[in-house]
N, C-alpha and C positions, 0 to 999 in steps of 0.2 A: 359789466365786464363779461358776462357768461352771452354775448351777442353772438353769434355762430358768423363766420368770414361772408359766407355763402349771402347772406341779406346784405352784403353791399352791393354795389355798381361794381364795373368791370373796369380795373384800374391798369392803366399803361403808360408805364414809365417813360415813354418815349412819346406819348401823346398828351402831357402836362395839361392840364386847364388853363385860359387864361386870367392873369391876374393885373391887369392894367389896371394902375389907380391904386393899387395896394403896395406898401413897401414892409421889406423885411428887413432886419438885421440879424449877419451873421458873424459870430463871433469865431476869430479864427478862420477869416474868410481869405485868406491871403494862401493857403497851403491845403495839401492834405487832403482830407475827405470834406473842411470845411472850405477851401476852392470851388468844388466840383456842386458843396449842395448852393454855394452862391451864384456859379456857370448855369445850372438848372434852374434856379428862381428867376434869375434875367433872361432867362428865354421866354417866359411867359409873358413878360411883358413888367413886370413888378420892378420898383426900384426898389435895389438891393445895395445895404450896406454893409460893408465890410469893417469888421471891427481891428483892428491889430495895431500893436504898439509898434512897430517898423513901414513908417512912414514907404519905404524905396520898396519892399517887397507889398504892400498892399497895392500899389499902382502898376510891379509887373504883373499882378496878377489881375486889376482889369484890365488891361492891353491883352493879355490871354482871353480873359473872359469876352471881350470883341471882335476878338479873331474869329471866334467861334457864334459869337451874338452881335452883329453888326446894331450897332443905335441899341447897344444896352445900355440902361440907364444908372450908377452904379457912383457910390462916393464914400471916401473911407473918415471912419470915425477910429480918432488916435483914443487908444485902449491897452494898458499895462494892467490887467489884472489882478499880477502878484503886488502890485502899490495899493493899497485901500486907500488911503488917501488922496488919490488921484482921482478917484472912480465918478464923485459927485462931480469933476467939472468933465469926465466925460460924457456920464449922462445929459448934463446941463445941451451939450452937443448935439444929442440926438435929435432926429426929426420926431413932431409930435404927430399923435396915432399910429407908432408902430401896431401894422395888423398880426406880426409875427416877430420872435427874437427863439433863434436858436443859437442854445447856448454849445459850442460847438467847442472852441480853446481848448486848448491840455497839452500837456507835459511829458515826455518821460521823458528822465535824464540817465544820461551813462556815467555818469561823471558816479562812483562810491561813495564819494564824499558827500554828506551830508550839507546842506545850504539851505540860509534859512532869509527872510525878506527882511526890510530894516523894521518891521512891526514884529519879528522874533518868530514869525510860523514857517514851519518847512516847506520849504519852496514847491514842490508838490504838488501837498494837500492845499497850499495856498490859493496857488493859480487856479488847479481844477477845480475846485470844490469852493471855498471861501469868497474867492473873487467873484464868481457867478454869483453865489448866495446874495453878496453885498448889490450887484448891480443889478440883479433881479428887484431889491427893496428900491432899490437907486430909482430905475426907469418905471416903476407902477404909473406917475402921472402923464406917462408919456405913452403910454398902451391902450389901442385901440379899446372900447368897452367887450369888444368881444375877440380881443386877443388869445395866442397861442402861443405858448412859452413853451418850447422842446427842448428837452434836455439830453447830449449826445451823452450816454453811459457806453457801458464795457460788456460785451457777451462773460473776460474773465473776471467778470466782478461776479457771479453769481455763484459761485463757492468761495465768496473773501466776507470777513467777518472784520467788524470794526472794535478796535480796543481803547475805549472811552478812558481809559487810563494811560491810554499813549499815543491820541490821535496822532500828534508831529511826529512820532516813531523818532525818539528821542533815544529810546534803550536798547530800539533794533532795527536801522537803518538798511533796508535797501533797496536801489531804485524801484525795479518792478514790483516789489510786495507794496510799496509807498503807491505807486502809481494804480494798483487796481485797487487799493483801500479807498483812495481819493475818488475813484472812480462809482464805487460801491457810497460814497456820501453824496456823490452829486443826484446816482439814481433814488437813492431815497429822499433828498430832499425835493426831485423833482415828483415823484405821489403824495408826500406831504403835502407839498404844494395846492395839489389839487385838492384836496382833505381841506383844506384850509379856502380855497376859496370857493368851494362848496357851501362849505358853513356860513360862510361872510354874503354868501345870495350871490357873486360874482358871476362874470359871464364870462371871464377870463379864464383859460383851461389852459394846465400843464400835463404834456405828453410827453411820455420818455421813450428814445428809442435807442439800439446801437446796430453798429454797421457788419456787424460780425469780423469772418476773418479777409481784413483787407489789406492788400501788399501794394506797395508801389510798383513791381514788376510786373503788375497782370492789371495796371495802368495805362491807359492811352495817354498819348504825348500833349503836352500844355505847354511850348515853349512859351518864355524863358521860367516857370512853374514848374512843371515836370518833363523828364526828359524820355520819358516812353518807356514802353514793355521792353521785356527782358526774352528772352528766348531761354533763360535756363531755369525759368520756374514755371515754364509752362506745365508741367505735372501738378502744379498747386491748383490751375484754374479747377480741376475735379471737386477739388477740397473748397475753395478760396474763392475770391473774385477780388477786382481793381476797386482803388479807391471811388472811381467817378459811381459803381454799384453799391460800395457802401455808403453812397449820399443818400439812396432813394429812399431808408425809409425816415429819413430826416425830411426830405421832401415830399413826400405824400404824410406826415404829420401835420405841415405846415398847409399843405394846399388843398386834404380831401375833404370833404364836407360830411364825412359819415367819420369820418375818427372823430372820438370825444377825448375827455380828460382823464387820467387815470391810467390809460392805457399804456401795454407797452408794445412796440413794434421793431420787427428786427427780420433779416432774410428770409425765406421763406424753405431754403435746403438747410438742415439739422442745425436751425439756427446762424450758420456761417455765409451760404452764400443765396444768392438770388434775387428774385422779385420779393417787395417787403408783406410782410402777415401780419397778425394781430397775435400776440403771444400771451401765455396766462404769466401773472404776477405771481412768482412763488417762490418759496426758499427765502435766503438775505434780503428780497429785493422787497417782501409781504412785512418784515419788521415791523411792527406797526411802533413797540414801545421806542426800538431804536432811532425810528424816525425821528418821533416826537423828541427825544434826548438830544439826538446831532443837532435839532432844529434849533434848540435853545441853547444849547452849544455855540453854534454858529452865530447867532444872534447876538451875544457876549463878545466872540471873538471881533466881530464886525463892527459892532456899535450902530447893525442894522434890522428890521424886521421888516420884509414883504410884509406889506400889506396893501390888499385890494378895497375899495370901496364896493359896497353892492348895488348889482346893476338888474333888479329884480326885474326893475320895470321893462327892459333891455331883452329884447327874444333873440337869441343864439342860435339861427338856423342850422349850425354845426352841432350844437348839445345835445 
């Protein structure tokens, strides 16, 4: 992790590598920043899956995504998340040797009220955190041997603390504090992750990245997706950028051949906006004992465990 930027290749977001022959799934690919990082993988050439439990909004959102990528390749896997229940015959669905799955989905609700899924976990920490965790164990035999499992976290998770005595926030409910805690579980279980199949000899690497500060008004237009930039937050573009900028460093995770596992990547201006970097692990996100706790936490709750078989023999020209 102490690699210096400088020893990579010269990376241009607007000059993708191509990846004909490889397919990706993108979780939450129907909206948002996880639209734009599935717009970006179908241009290279890659079939790209879109995961989402709304059948009519993943299909506007390929008709957008060929607007813009004529003869993209592109087909949606029905995915609810907050159902664990469900998750095995959506995996069942997937195509086998995914060479990538970015775990992109999440939540934040406005709603004060407290909701919780028919398995009793706060809707949330459900979706963003547990659901991945479970579909990540789900899909292992379906991953390429030298896959990349990205996992989109939160720039405000990095001063949020987890309370293992109240992960569903049962005693103090409220959206955003719920939403970057859940957030702060996914980026730790995705370096776990890689901890974990490290050890197992895997070839399979988990990279965490987030998109910093991204607004739908300093967004380019995606009909019938998104309805374009705004003129009155243009002062935020200083600060900020569009969601289609906060794809890229979910996209250069998935596609560069010098990111390893372990890493974390996010803008490249004070973390919030730009071309993506290679950022140090530290603070909440370095937890190591916390990891290990959520891990088995999660595992309980799910009635699941990632696990990789090891692909020693297997050379990972990205590792």
């Amino acid at each position: 992790m102490s690699r210096p930027d400088t020893a990579r290749p010269a990376w241009d977001v607007h000059r993708l590598p191509a990846s004909t022959g490889r397919t990706f799934l993108v979780t939450g690919g129907n909206a948002g920043i996880g639209y734009f990082v599935a717009e970006q993988l179908a241009g290279t050439g890659a079939e790209v899956v879109l995961g989402s439990r709304d059948a009519a909004k993943a299909h506007a959102a390929m008709t957008a995504i060929r607007a813009q990528v004529p003869g993209a390749r592109l087909r949606h896997l029905p995915l609810d998340l907050a159902d664990l229940p469900s998750l095995a015959a959506s995996a069942a669905l997937a195509p086998a040797g995914l060479d990538a799955v970015v775990l992109n989905a999440g939540v934040l609700l406005d709603d004060p009220r407290r909701r919780e899924t028919p398995q009793g976990h706060e809707l949330t920490f459900a979706t963003n955190h547990l659901g991945h965790f479970a579909l990540t164990a789900l899909l292992a035999p379906a991953l390429a041997p030298d896959a990349r499992i990205v996992t989109t976290g939160s720039f405000t998770a990095k001063s949020a603390r987890l309370d293992f005595a109240d992960l569903m926030s049962a005693r103090d409910y409220r959206p955003k504090p719920a939403y970057v805690r859940s957030k702060l579980a996914q980026v730790l279980t995705g370096f776990e992750l890689d901890r974990r199949l490290r050890a197992a000899g895997s070839a399979v690497r988990s990279v965490v990245v987030h998109p910093g500060g991204a607004l739908d008004g300093l967004t380019p237009s995606r009909p019938p997706v998104h309805a374009g930039r705004s003129p009155h937050v243009l002062p935020a573009g200083l600060l900020l950028h569009g969601k289609h900028a906060g794809a890229w460093s979910a996209v250069r995770a998935v596609l560069d051949p010098d990111v390893r596992g372990g890493e974390l990547w996010g803008p490249r201006v004070a973390g919030m906006r730009g071309r993506p970097r290679r950022e140090r692990v530290r603070g909440p996100f370095a937890d190591l004992d916390a990891a290990a706790q959520l891990w088995a936490i999660s595992a309980d709750l799910t009635g699941t465990d990632p696990d990789f078989p090891s692909t020693a023999g297997h050379r990972d020209p990205r590792a």
